[in-house]
N, C-alpha and C positions, 0 to 999 in steps of 0.2 A: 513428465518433466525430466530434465537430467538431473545430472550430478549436483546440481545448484540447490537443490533441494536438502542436502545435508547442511547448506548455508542457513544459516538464521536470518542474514540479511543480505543482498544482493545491491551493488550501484542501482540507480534509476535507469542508466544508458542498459546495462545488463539485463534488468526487470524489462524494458521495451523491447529489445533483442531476442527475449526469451516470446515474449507475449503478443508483440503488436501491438501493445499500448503507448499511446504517448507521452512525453514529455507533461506537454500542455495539459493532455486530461488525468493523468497525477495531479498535478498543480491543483488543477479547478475542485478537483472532489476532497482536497484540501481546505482548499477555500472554502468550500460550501460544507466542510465537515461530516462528506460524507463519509472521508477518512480519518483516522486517530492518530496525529502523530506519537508513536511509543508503539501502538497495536500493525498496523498496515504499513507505515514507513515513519520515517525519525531520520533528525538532521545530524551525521557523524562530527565528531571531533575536527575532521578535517573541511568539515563545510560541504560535502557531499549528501544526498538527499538518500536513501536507502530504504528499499521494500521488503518487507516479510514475506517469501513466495507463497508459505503454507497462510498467513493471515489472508493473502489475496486468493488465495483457492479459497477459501471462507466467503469471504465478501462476493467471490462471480457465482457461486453456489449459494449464495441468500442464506449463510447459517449465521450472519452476524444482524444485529439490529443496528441501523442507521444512527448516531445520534444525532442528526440534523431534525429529529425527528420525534424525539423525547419529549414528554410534557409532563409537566410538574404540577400537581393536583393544589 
């Protein structure tokens, strides 16, 4: 990764620039929870949508648990 990495959080447009990820499938893996807003990305002050790069090295490397996915006994 670059320099971005000393970032804690990165725009969306920047996180897809860096990644090749989309807009739209940010969006959806929100929707379906497969992200945490506060862990993986969070809505700024300004209305902008912002990703974690190091939570998202996490999540393409499967070291986080899904919580789309959590079951409660």
């Amino acid at each position: 990764m670059t320099n971005d990495q000393q970032y804690r959080w990165v725009k969306l447009s920047r996180h897809c620039e860096m990644t090749g990820d989309t807009p739209d499938a940010v969006h959806a893996r929100r929707r379906k929870q497969q992200w945490t807003d506060g862990v993986q990305c969070k809505l700024g002050k300004d209305g902008n949508l912002y990703v974690n790069p190091e939570e998202w090295n996490k999540w393409v490397e499967g070291n986080q648990p899904e919580t789309s996915h959590v079951r409660v006994a």
